[in-house]
C-alpha positions in Angstrom: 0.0 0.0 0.0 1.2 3.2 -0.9 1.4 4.7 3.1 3.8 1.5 3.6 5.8 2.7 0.7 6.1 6.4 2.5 6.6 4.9 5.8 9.4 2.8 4.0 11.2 5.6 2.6 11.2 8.1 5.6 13.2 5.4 7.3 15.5 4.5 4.7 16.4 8.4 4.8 16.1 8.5 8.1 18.8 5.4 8.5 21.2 6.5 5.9 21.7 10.3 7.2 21.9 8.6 10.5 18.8 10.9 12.1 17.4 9.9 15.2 14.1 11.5 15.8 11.5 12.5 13.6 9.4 15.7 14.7 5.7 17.4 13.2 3.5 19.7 14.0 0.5 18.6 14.2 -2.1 20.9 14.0 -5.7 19.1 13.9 -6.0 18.5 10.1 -5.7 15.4 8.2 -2.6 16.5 6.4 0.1 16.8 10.1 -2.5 13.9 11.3 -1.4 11.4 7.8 2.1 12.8 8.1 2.6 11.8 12.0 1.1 8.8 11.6 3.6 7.4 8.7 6.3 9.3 11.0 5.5 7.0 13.7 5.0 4.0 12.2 8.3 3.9 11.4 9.6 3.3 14.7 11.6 6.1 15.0 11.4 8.3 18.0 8.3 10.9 16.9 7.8 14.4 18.4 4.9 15.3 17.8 4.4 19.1 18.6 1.0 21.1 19.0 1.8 24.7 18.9 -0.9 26.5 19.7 -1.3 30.7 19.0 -4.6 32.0 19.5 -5.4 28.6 18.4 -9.1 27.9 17.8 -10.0 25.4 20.4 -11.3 22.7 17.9 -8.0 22.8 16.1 -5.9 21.8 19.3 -8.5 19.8 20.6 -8.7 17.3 17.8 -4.6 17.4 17.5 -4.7 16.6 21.5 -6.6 13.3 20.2 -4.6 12.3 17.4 -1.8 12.5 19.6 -3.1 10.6 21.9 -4.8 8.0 19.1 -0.7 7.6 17.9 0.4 7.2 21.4 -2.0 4.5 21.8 -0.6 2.6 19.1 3.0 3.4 18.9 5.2 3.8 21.8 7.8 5.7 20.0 5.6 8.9 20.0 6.6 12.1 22.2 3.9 14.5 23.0 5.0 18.2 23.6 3.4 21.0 23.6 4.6 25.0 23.4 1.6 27.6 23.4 3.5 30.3 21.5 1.0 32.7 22.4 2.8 35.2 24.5 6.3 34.9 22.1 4.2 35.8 19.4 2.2 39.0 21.5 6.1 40.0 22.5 7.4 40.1 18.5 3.9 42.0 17.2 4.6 44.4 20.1 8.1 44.9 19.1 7.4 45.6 15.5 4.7 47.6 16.1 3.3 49.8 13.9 5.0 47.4 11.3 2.5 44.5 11.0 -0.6 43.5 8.7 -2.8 40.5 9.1 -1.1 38.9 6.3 2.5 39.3 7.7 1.3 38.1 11.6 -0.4 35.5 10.1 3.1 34.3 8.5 4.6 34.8 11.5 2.6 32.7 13.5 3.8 29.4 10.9 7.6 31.4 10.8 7.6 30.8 15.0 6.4 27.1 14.9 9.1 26.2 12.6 11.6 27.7 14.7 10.1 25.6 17.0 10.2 22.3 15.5 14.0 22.9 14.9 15.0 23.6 18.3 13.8 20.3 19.3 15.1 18.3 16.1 18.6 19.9 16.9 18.4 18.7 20.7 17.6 15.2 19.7 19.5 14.9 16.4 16.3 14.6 14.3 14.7 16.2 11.2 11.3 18.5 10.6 9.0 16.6 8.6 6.9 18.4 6.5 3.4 18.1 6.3 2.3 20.2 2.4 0.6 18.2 0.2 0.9 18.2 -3.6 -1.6 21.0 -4.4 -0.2 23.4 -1.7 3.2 22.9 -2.3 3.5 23.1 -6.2 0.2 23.9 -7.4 -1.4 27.2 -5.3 2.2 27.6 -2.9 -0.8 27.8 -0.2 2.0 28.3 2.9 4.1 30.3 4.4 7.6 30.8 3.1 9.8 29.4 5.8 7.3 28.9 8.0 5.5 25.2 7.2 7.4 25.1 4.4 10.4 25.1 6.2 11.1 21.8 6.4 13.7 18.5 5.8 12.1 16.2 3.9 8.2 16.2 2.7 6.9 12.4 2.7 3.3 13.8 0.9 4.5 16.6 -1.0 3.4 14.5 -3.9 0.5 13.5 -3.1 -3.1 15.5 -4.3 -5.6 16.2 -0.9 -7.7 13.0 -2.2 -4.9 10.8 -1.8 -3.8 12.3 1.7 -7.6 11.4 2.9 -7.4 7.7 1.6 -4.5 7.2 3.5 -5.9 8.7 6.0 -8.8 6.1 5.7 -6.3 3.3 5.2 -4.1 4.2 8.5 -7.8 4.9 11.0 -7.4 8.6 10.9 -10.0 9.6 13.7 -13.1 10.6 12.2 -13.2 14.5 14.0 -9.8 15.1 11.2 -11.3 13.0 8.8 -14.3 15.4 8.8 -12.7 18.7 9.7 -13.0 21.3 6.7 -9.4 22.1 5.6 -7.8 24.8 7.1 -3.8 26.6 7.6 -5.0 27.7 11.3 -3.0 30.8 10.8 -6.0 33.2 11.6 -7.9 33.9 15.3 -11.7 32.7 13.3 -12.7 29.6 11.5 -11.7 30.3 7.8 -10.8 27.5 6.0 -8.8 26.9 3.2 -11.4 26.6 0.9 -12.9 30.5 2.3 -9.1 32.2 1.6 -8.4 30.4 -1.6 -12.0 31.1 -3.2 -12.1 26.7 -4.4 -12.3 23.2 -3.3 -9.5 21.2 -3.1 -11.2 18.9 -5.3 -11.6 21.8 -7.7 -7.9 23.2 -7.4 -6.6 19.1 -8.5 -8.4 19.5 -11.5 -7.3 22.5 -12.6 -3.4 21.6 -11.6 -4.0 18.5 -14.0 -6.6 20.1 -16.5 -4.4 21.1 -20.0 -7.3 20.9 -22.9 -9.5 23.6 -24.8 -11.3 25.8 -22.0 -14.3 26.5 -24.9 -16.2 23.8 -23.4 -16.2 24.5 -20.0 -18.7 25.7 -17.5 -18.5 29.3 -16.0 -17.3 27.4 -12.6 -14.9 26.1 -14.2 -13.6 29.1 -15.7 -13.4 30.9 -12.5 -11.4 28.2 -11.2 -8.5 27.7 -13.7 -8.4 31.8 -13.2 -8.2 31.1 -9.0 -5.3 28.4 -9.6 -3.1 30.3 -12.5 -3.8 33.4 -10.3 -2.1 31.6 -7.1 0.2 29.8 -9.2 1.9 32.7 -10.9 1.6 35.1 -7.8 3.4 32.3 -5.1 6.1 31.2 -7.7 8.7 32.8 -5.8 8.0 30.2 -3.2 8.1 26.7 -5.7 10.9 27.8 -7.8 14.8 28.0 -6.2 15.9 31.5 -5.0 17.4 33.6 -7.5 21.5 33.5 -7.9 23.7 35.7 -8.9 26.3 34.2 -10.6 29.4 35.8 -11.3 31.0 36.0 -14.3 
């Protein structure tokens, strides 16, 4: 099966860079809850790491229970937890009046990631990443070294669809199963689906759709026009920073 495959190759890497502990954020959605879960079955030592900013509840209530659904199962699982509430407060305060939404937002996944490195450098481990195939090289829906700061990315090639089969395969608990997508990046309930104006569903056909657009429907229209728009405007994020050379 194909998570068998993932597991599989996140300990090969794992074995032959000799890394001793994997650690994710896991944040309450079905792609950190998929990613954790193929982290863990490995057997390697797995942090897994809820890091909560003026976190909806729901969100760090249903990553409390997939943590404790992988504990369960796999004793090779760490649960820690950092509310980065107050660090975050302190570094709007400082830069104050220099700050948007858009920019906080950022720097709520920027902090995490910080995070997830100061305990894979204590314990000799790596930061799995937790992007899927349509938010890592179709829209570039994350936040430049924030989540997608990151060692190695186990689903970065799979679509959202395939994420949720696996997650049906591996017993994902229903509450992420069911959750509308969503970055968690923002104080209200917006999902993915609200700040990228299409379905995930939608977006994978329009990364794979390459035929005449005279047929299709109005919806349709609008959504190739949602993709291209996020794919041009987030290239700096998919593509390799720019190099001088010299001659």
């Amino acid at each position: 099966m194909q998570h068998e495959l993932i597991t599989d190759w996140i300990k090969t890497y794992a074995e032959k860079h000799n890394i001793q502990a994997l650690v994710v954020g896991v944040s309450g959605g079905i792609d950190s809850a998929v990613t954790s879960t193929l982290a863990a079955k490995t057997g390697i030592k797995t942090y897994c790491l809820l890091l909560p900013i003026h976190q909806m509840q729901s969100h760090t209530d249903r990553g409390e229970e997939h943590i404790k659904w992988l504990k369960e199962s796999y004793p090779n699982v760490i649960k820690l937890k950092f509310d980065l509430t107050d660090t975050y407060r302190t570094f709007a305060s400082t830069v104050n009046p220099y700050v948007n939404s858009l920019s906080l937002a950022n720097t709520r996944a920027r902090l995490r990631m910080t995070t997830l490195y100061q305990i894979a450098s204590m314990y000799n481990g790596i930061v799995v990443g937790t992007g899927n195939k349509v938010e890592d090289f179709g829209v570039g829906f994350y936040t430049k070294y924030g989540d997608g700061g990151v060692d190695i990315s186990p689903i970065a090639d799979l679509m959202k669809s395939e994420v949720y089969k696996i997650g049906e395969e591996l017993g994902i608990i229903e509450g992420i199963m069911k959750a509308p997508p969503s970055d968690g990046l923002w104080e209200d309930d917006r999902t993915d689906e609200d700040q990228l104006g299409a379905t995930y569903e939608e977006l994978e056909w329009a990364m794979n759709f390459s035929d005449d657009t005279s047929n299709l429907s109005d919806r349709k229209l609008e959504v190739l026009e949602i993709y291209r728009k996020f794919n041009k405007k987030n290239k700096h994020k998919m593509d390799p920073i720019p190099v001088y050379y010299k001659s």
